[in-house]
N, CA and C of each residue as an Amber inpcrd file, in Angstrom:
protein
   633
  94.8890000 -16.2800000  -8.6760000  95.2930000 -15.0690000  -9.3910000
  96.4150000 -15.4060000 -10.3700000  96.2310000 -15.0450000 -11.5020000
  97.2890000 -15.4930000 -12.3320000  98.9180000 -14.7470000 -12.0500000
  99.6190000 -15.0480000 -11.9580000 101.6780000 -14.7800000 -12.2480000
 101.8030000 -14.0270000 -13.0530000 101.8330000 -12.8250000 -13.0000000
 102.5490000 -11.8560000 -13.9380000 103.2400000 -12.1660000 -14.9620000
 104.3820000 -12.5220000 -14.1170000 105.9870000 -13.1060000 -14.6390000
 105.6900000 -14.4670000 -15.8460000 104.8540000 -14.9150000 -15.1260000
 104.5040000 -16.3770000 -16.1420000 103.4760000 -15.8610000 -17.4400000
 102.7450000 -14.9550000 -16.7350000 101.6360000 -14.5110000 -18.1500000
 102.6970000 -13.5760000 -19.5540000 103.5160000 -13.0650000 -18.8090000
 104.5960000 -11.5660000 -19.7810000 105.8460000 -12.8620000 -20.5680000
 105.9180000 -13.7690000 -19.7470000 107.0360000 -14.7270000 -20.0360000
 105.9800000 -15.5200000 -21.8230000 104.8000000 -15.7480000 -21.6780000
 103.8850000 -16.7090000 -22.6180000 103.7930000 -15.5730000 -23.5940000
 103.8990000 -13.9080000 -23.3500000 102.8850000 -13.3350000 -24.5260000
 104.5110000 -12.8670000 -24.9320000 105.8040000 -13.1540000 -24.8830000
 106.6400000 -12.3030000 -25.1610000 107.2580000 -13.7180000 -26.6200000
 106.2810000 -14.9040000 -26.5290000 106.2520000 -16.5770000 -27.3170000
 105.2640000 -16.1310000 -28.0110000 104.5290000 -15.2710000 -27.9730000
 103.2660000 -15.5270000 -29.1370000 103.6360000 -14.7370000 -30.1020000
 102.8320000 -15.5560000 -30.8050000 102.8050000 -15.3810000 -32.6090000
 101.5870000 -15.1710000 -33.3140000 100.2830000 -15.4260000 -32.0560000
  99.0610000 -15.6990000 -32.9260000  99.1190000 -14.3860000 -34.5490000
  98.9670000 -12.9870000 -34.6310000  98.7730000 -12.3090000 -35.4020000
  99.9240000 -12.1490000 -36.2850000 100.7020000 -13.1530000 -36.2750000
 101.6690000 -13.7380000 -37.4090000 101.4460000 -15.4550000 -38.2740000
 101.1270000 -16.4510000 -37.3190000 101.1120000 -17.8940000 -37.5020000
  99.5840000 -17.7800000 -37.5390000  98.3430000 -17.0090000 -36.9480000
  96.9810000 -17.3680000 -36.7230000  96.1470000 -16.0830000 -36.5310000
  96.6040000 -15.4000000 -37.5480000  95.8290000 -14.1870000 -37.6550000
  94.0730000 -14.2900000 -37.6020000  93.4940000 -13.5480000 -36.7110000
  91.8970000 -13.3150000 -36.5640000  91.6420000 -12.4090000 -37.1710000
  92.6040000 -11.5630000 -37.5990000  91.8400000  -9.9320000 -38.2310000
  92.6660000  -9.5170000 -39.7040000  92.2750000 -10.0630000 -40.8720000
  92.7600000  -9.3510000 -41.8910000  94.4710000 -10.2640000 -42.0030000
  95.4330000  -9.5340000 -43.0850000  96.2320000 -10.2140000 -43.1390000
  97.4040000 -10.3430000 -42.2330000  98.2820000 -11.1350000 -41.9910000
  99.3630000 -11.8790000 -40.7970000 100.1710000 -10.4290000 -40.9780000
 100.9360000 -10.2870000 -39.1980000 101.7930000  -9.2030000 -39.2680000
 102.9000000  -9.2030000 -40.3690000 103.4230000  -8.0430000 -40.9080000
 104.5410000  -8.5170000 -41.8800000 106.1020000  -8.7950000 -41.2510000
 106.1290000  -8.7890000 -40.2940000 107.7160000  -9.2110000 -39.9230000
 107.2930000  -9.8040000 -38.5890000 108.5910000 -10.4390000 -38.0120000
 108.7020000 -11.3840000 -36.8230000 108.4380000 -10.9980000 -35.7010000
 107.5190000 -11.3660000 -35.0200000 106.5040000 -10.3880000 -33.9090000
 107.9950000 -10.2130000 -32.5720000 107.5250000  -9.1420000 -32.0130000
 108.8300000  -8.6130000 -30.9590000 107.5100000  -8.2600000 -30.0090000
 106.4590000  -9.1270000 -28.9160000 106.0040000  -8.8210000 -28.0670000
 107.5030000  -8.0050000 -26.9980000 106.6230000  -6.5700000 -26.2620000
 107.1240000  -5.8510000 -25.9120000 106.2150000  -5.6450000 -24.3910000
 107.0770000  -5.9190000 -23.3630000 105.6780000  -5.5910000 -22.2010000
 106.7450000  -5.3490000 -21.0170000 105.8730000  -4.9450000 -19.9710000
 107.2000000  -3.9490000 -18.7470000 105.7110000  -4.3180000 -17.7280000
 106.4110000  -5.0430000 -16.4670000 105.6300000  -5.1220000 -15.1410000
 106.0520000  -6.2720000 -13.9350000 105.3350000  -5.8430000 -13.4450000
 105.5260000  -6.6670000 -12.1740000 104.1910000  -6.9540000 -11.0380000
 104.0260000  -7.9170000 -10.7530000 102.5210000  -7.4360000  -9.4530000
 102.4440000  -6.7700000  -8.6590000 103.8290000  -6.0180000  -8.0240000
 103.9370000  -5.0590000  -7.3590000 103.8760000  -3.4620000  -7.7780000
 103.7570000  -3.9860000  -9.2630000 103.9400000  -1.9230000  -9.9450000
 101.9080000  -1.5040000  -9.5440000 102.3220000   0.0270000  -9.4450000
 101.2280000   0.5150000  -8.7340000 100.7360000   1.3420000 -10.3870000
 101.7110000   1.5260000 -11.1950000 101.2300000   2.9990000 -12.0180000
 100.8360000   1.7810000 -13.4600000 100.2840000   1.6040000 -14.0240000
 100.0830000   1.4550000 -15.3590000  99.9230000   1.9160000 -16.1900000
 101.0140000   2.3090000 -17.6570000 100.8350000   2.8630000 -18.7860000
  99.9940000   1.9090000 -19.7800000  98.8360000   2.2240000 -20.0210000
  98.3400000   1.4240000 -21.1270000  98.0570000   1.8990000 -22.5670000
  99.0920000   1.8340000 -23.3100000  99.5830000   2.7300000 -24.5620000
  98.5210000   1.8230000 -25.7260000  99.2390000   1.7860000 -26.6570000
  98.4130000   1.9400000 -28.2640000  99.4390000   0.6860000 -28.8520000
 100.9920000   0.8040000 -29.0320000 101.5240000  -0.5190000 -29.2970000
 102.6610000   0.0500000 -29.5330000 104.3120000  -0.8510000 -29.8770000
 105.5230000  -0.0500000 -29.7090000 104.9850000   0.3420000 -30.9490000
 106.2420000   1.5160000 -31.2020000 106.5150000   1.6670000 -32.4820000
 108.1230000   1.5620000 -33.2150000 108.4990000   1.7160000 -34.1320000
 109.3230000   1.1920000 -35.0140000 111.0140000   0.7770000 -34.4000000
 111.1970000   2.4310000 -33.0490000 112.1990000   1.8680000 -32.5120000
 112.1430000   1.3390000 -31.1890000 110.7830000   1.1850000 -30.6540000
 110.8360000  -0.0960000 -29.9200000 111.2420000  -1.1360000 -29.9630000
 110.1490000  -1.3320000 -31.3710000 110.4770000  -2.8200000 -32.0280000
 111.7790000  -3.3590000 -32.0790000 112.7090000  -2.4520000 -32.6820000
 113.7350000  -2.8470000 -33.3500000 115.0440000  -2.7190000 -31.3960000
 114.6760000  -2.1700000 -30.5500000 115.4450000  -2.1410000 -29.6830000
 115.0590000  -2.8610000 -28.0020000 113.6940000  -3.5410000 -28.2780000
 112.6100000  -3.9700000 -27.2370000 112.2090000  -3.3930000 -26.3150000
 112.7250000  -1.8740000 -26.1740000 112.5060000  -0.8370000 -24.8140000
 111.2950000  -0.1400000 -25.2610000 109.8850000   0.1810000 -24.5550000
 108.7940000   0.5080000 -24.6910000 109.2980000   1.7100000 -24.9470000
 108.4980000   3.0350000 -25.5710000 108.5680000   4.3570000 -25.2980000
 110.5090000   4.9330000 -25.7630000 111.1390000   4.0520000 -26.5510000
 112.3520000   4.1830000 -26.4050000 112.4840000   5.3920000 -27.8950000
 111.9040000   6.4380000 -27.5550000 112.2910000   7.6940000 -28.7130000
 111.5690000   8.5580000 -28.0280000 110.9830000   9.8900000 -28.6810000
 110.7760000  11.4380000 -28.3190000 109.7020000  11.7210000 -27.8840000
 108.3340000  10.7120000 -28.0720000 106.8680000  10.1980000 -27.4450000
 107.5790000   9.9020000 -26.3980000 108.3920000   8.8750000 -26.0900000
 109.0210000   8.5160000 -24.2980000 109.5530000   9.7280000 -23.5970000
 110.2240000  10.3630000 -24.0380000 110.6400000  11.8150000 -23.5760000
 109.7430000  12.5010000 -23.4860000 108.6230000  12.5480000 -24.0000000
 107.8400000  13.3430000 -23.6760000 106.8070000  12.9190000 -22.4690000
 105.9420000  11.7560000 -22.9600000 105.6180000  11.2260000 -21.6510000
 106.3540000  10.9270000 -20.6700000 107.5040000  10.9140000 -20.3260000
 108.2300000  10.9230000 -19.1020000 107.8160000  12.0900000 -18.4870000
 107.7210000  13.4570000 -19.2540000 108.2630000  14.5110000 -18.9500000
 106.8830000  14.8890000 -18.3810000 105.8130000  14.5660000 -19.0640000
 104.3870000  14.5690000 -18.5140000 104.5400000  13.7160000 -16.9090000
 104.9980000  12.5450000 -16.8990000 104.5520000  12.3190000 -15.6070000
 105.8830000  12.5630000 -14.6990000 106.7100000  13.6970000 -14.8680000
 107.4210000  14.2900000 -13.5040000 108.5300000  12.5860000 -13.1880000
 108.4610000  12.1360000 -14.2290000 109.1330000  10.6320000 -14.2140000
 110.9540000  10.7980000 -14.6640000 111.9430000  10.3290000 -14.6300000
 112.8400000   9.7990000 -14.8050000 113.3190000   8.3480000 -15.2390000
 114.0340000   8.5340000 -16.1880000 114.3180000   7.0920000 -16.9320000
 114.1250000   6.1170000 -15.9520000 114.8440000   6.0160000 -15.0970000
 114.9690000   4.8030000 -13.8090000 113.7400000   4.7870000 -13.4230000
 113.3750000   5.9680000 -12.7300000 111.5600000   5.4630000 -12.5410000
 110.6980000   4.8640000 -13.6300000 110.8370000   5.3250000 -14.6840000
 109.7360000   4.7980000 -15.6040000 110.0650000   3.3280000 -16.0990000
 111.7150000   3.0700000 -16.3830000 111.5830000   1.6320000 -16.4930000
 111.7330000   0.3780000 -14.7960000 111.0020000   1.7130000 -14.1620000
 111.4710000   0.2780000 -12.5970000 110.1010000  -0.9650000 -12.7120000
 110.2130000  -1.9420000 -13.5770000 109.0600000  -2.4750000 -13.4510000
 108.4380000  -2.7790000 -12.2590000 109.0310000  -2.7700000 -11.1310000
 108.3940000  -2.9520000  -9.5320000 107.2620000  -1.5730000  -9.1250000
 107.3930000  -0.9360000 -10.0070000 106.3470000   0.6280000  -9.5590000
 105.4750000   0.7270000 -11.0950000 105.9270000   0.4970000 -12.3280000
 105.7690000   1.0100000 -13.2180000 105.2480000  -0.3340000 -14.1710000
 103.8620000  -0.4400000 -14.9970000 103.8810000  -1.5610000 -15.9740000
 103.5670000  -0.4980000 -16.9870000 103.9640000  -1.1530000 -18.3500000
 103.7730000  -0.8680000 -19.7800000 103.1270000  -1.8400000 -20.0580000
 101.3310000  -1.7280000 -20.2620000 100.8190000  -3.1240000 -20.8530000
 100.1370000  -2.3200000 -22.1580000 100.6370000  -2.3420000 -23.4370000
  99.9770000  -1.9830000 -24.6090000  98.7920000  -2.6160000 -25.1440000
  97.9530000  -2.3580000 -26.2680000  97.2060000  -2.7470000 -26.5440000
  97.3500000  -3.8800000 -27.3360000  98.1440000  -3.5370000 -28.3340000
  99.2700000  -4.3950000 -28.6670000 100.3440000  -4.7330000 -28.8080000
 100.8310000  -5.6350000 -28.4420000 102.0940000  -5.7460000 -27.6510000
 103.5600000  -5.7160000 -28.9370000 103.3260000  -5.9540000 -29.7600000
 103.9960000  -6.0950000 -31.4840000 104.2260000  -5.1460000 -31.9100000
 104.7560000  -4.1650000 -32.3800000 104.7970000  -3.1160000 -33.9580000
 103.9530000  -3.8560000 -34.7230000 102.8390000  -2.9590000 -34.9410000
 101.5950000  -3.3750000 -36.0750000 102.3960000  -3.2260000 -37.5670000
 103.1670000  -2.4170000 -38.0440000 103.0360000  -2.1650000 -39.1050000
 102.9880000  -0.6080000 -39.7110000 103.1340000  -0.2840000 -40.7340000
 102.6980000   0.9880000 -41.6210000 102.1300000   1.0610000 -42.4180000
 101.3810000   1.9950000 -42.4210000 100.3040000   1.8280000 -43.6800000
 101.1010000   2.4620000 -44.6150000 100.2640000   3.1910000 -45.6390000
 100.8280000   3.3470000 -46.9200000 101.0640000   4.4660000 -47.0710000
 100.8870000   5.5840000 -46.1090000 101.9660000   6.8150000 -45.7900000
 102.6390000   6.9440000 -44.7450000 103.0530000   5.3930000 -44.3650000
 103.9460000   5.4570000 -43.2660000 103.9530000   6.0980000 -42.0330000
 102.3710000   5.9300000 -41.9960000 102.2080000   6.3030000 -40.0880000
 101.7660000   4.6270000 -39.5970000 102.4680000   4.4680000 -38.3640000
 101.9600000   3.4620000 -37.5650000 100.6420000   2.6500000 -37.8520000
 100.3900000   1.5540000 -38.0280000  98.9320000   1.1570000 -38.0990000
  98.0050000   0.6610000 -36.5760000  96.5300000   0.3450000 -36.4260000
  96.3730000   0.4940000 -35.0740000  96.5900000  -0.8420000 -34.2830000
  96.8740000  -0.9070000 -32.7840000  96.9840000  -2.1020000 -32.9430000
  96.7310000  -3.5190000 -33.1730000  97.2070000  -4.7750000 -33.3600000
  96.4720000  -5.9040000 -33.5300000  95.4930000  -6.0030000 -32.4950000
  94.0800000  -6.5700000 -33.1380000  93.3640000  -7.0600000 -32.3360000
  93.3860000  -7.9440000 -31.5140000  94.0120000  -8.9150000 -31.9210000
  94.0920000 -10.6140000 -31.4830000  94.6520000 -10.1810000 -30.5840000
  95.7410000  -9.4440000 -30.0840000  96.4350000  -9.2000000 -28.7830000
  95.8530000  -8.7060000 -27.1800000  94.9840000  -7.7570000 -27.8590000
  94.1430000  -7.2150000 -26.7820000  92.9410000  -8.5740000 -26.1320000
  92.6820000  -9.4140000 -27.2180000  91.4520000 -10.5810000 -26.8500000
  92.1230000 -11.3090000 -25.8380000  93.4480000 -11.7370000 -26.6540000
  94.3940000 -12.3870000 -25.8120000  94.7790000 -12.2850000 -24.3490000
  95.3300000 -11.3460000 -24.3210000  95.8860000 -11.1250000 -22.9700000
  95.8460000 -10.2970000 -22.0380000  94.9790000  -9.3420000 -22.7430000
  94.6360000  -7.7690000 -22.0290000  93.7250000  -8.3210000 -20.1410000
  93.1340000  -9.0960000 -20.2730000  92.0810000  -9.4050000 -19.2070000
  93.1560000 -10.5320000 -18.1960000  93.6950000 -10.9790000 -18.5110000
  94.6290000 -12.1320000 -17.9750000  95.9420000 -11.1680000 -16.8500000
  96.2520000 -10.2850000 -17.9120000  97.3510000  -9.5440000 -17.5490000
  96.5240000  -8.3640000 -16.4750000  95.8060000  -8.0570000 -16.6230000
  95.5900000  -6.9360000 -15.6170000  94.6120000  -7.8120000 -14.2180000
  94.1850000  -8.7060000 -14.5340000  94.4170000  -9.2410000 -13.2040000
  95.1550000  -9.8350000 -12.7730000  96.6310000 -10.1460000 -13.5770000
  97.9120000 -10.1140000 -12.2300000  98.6350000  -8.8890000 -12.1230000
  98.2360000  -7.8180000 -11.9850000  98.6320000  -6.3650000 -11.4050000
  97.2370000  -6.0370000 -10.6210000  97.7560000  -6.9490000  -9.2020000
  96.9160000  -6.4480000  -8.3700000  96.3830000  -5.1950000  -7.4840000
  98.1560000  -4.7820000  -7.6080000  98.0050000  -2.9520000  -6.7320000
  98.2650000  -2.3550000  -7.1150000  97.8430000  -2.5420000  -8.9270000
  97.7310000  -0.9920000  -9.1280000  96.7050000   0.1490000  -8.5820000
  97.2930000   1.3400000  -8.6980000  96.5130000   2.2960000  -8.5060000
  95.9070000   3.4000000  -9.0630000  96.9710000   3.4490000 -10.5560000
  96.0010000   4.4160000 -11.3990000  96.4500000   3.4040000 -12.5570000
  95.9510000   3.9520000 -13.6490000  95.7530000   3.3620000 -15.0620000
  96.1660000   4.5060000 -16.0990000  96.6740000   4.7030000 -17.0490000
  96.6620000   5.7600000 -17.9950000  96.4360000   5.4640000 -19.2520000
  95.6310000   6.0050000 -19.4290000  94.6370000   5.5270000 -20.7200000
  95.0870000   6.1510000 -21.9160000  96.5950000   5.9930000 -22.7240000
  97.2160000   6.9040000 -23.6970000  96.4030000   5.9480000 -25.0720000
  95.3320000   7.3010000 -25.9410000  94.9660000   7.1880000 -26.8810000
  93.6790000   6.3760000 -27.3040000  93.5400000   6.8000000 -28.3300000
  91.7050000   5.8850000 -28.3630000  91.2800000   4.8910000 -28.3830000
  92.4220000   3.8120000 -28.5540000  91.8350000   2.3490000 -28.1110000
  92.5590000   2.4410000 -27.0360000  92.8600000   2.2220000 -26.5610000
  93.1200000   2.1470000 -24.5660000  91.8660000   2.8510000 -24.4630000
  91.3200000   4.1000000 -24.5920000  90.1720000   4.1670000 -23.9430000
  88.8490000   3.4610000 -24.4540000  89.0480000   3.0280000 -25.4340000
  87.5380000   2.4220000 -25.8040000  87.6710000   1.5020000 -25.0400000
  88.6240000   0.3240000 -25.0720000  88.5750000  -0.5750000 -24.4540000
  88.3680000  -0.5600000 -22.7260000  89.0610000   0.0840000 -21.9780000
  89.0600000   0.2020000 -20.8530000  87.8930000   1.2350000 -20.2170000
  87.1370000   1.6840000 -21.0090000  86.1050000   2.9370000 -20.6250000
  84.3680000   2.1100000 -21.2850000  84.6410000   1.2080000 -22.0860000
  83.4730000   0.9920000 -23.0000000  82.4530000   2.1770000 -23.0360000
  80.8690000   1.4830000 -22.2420000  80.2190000   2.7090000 -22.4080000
  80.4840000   4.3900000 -22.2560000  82.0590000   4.2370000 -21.2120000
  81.9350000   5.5280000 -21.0770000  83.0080000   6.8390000 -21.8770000
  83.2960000   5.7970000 -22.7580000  84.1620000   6.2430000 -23.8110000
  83.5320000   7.3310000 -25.1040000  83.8370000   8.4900000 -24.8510000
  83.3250000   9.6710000 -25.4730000  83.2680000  10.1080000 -26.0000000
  82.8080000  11.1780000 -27.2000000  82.5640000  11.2880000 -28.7000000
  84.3230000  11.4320000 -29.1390000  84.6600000  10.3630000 -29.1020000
  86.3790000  11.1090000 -29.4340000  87.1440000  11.1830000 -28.4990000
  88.4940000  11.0800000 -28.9130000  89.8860000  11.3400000 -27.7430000
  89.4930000  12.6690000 -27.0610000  89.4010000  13.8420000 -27.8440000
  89.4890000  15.0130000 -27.3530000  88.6560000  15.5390000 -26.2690000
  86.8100000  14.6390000 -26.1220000  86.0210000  15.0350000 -25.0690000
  86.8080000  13.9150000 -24.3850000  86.8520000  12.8630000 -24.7350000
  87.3720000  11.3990000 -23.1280000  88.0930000  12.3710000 -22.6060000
  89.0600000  13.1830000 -23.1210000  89.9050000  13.5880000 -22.4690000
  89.8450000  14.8980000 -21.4480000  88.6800000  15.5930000 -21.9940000
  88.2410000  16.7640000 -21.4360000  87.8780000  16.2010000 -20.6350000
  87.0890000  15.0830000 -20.1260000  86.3720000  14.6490000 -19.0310000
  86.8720000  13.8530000 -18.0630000  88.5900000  14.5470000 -18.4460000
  89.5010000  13.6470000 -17.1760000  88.9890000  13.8870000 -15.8410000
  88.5190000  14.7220000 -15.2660000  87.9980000  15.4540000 -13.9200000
  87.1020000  13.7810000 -13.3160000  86.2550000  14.3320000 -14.5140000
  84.8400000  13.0680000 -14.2310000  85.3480000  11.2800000 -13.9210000
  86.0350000  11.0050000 -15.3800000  86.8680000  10.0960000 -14.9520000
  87.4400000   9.5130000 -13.8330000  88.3090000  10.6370000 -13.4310000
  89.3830000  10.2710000 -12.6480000  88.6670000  10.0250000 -11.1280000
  87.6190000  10.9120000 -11.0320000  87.1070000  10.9030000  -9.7820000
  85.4960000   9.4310000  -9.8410000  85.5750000   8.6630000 -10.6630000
  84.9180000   7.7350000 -10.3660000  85.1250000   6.9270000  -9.6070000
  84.8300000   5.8720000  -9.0430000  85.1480000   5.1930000  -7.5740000
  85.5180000   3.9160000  -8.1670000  85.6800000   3.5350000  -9.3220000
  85.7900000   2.4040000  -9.7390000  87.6570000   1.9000000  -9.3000000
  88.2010000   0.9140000  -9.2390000  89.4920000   0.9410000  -9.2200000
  89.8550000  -0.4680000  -9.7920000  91.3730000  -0.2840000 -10.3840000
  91.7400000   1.1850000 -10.0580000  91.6290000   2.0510000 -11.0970000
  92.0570000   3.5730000 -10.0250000  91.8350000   4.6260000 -11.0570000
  92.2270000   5.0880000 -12.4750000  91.2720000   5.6780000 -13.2530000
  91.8940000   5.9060000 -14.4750000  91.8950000   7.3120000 -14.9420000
  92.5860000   7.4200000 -16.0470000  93.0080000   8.7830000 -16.0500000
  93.3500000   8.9120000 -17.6760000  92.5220000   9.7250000 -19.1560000
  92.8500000   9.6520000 -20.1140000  93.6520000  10.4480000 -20.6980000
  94.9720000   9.9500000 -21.4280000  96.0750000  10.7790000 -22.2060000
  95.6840000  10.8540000 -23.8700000  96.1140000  12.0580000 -24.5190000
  96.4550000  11.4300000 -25.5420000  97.5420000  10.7140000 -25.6150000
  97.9970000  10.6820000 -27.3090000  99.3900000  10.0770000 -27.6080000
 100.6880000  11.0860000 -27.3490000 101.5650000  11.0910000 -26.4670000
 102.8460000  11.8380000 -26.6830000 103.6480000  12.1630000 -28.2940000
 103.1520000  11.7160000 -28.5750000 103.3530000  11.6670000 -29.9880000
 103.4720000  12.9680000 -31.0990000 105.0530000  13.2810000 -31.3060000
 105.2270000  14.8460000 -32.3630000 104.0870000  15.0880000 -33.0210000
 103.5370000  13.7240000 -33.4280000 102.2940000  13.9390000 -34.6880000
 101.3450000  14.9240000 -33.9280000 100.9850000  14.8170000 -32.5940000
  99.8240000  15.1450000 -31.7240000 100.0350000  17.1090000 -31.3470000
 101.1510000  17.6710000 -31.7760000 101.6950000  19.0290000 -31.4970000
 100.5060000  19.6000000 -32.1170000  99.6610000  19.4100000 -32.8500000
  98.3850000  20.4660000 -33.3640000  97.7590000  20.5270000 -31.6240000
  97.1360000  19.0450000 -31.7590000  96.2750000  19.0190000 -30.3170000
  96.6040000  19.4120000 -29.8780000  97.9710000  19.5190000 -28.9530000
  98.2030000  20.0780000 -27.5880000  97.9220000  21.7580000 -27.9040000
  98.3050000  22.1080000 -28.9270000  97.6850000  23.9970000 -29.3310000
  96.6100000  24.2050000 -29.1930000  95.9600000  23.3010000 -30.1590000
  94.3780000  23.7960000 -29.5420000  93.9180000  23.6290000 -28.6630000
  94.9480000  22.6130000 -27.1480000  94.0280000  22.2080000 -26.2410000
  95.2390000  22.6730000 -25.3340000  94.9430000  23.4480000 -24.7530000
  95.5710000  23.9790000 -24.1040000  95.8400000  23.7330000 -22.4610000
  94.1270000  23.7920000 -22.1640000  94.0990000  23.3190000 -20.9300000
  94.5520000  22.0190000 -20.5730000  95.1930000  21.1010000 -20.9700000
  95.3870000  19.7880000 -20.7380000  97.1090000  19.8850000 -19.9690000
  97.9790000  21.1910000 -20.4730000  98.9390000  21.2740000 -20.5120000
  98.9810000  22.1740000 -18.8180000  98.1840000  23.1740000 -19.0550000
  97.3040000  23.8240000 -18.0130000  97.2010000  23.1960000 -16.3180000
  95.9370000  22.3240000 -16.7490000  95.4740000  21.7540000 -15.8250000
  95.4400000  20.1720000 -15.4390000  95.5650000  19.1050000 -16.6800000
  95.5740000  18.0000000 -16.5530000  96.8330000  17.3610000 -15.8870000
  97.8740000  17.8690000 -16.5370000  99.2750000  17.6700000 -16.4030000
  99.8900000  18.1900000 -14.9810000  99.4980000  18.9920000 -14.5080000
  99.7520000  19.4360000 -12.8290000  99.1620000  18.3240000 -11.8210000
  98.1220000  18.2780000 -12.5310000  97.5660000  17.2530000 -11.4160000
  97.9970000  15.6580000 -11.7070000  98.2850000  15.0250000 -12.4960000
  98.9740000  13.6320000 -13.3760000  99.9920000  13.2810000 -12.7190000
 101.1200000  14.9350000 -12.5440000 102.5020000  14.7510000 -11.8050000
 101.8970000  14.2210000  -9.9630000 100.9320000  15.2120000  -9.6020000
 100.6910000  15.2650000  -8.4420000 100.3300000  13.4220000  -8.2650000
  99.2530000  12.9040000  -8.9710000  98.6120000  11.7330000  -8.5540000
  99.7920000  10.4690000  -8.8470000 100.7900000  10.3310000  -9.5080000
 102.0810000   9.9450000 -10.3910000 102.9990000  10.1490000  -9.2330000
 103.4650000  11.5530000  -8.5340000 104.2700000  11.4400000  -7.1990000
 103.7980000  10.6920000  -5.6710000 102.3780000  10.9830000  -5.3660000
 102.3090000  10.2710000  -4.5450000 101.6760000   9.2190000  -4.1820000
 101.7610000   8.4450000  -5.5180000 100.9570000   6.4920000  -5.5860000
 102.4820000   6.2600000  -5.6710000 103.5730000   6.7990000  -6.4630000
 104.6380000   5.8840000  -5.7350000 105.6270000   6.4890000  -4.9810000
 105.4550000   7.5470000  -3.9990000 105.7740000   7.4980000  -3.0470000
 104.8880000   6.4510000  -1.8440000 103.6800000   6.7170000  -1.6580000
 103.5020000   5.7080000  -1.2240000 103.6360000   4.6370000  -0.8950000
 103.8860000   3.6850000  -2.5890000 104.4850000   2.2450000  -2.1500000
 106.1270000   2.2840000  -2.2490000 106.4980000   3.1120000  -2.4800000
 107.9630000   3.1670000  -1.5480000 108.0370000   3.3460000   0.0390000
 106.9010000   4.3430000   0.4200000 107.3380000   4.4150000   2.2430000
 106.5850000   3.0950000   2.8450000 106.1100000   1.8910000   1.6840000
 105.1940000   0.4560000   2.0080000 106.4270000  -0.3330000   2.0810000
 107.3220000  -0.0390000   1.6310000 108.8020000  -1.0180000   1.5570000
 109.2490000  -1.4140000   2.6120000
């Protein structure tokens, strides 16, 4: 089984989508791999990639998307950065970039080829997965990835209750940009989010009363 610690220690050294780009042109500034775990964390956030003040401060989720997804999973700063309960494995691990009206670009490919399969089999106990945004779910759902964020997401029920493990569970992005969606979608706020806190409180209570 591969070392966590040794796999997060190699991808936090890479450069490929700066020095050996596979997709289009090299990142434009000095790659800041960004990653949060341990083999013992049970919860996995599997996000989309930092963004600008990640980058610039190396803390995942470190602005008002983090406040908000905290606030979604019934979490506290200390809980969310305890890497012993909690991993942050992005899609890509870098700040991609901005496009040319200065929204985020998606993430590098080369990253996900890289290390996405390596890294999640050394997080052996996890127990759920959170699938924030549409590549986390394409990737981690393939065939069963659905006309769009908005049905994957309606079909958290179906999802969540598949037997596959571990479990997964689809978010959008916490993201200010995303305040239309959450209006029109109401039920997510409703019903998804009651139950997220519920499955989020007791996978790590659990491996706390395992201590």
């Amino acid at each position: 089984m591969p070392n966590f610690d040794h796999l997060a220690a190699q991808l936090r050294a890479c450069r490929i989508c700066r020095d050996a780009p596979r997709y289009g042109t090299a990142l434009p500034h000095e790659p800041r791999p960004i990653i949060q775990g341990s083999a013992a964390a049970r919860l996995c956030i599997a996000s989309q990639a930092p963004g600008t003040r990640a980058h610039a401060s190396g803390i995942p989720f470190a602005d008002r998307s983090g406040t908000r997804l905290r606030h979604w999973l019934g979490l506290d700063e200390a809980a969310f950065y305890d890497a012993s309960k909690v991993a942050i494995v992005p899609m890509g691990s870098c700040f991609p970039g901005q496009d040319a009206k200065g929204g985020d670009l998606g993430p590098r490919r080369e990253c996900a080829e890289a290390w996405r399969r390596p890294l999640f089999e050394a997080l052996p106990n996890l127990g759920l997965v959170l699938l924030i945004g549409q590549y986390a779910q394409a990737w981690h759902l393939g065939s069963g990835f659905k006309d769009g964020l908005t049905e994957t997401v309606r079909a958290w029920r179906e999802i969540l209750a598949d037997p596959r493990k571990p479990r997964i569970l689809p978010l959008p992005h916490p993201s200010w940009r995303n305040n239309g969606w959450l209006k029109k979608n109401p039920w997510f706020e409703a019903d998804l989010l009651p139950r997220l806190q519920t499955e989020v409180c007791e996978l790590l209570q659990a491996a706390d009363n395992k201590k």
